[in-house]
C-alpha positions as CSV (number, residue, x, y, z in Angstrom):
1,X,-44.9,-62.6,88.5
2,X,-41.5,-60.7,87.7
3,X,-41.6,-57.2,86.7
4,X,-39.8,-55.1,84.8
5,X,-37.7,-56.0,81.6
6,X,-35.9,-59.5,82.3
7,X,-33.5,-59.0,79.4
8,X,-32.6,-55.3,79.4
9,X,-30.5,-54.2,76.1
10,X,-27.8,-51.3,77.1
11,X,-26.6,-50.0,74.1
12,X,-23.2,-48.2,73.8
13,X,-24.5,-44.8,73.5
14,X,-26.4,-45.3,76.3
15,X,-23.7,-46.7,78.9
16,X,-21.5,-43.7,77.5
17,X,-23.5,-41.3,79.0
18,X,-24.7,-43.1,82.0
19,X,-21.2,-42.2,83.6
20,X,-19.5,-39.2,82.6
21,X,-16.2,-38.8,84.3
22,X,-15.6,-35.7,86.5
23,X,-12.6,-33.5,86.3
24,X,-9.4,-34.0,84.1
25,X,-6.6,-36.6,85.7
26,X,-3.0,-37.4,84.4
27,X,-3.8,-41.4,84.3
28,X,-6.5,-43.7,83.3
29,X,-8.8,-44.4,86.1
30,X,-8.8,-48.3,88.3
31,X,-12.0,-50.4,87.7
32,X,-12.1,-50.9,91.0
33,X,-14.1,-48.3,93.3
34,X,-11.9,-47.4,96.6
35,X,-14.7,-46.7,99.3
36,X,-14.4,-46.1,103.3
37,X,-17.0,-44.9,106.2
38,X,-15.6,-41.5,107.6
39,X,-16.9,-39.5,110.6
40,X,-20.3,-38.1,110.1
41,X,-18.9,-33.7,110.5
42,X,-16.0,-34.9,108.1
43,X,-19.0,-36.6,105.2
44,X,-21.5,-33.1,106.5
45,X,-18.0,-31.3,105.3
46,X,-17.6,-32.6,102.4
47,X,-21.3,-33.2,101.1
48,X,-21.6,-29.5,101.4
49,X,-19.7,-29.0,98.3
50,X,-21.1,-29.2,95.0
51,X,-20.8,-32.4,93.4
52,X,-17.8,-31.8,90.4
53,X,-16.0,-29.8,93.1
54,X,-16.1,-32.9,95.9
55,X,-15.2,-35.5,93.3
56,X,-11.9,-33.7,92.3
57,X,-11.4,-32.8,96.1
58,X,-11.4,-36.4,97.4
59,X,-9.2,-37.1,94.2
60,X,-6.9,-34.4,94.5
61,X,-6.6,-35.4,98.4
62,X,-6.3,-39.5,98.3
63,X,-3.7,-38.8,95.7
64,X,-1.4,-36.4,97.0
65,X,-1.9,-38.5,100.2
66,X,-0.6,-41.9,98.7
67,X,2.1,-40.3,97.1
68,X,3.8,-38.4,99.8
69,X,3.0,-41.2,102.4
70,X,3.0,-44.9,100.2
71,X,4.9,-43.8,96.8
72,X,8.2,-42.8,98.1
């Protein structure tokens, strides 16, 4: 027998602050989530920082990246 709630209702309110958005950005964000494996002492690097502070590192970085190397 199945359990849990088979027909859950998610209400606005509630999926608004499922996911709040971390730091400020120039441009709305893609749907799609960009993911990759990295070296395990580059992840223990970058795990060591507190969660707001890595988000808007890895942004800052990828972005700066693509546009100096894929944007000109």
């Amino acid at each position: 027998m199945p359990k849990g709630n088979p027909k859950p209702i998610q209400t606005p309110e509630f999926k608004a602050q499922q996911y709040k958005p971390v730091g400020e950005i120039d441009e709305p964000l893609a749907k799609k989530v960009t993911g990759v494996k990295l070296p395990k002492s580059v992840v223990d690097a970058i795990d060591a920082l507190p969660r707001e502070e890595k988000v808007r590192w890895l942004r800052q970085t990828l972005v700066n990246a693509a546009k100096a190397e894929l944007m000109n």
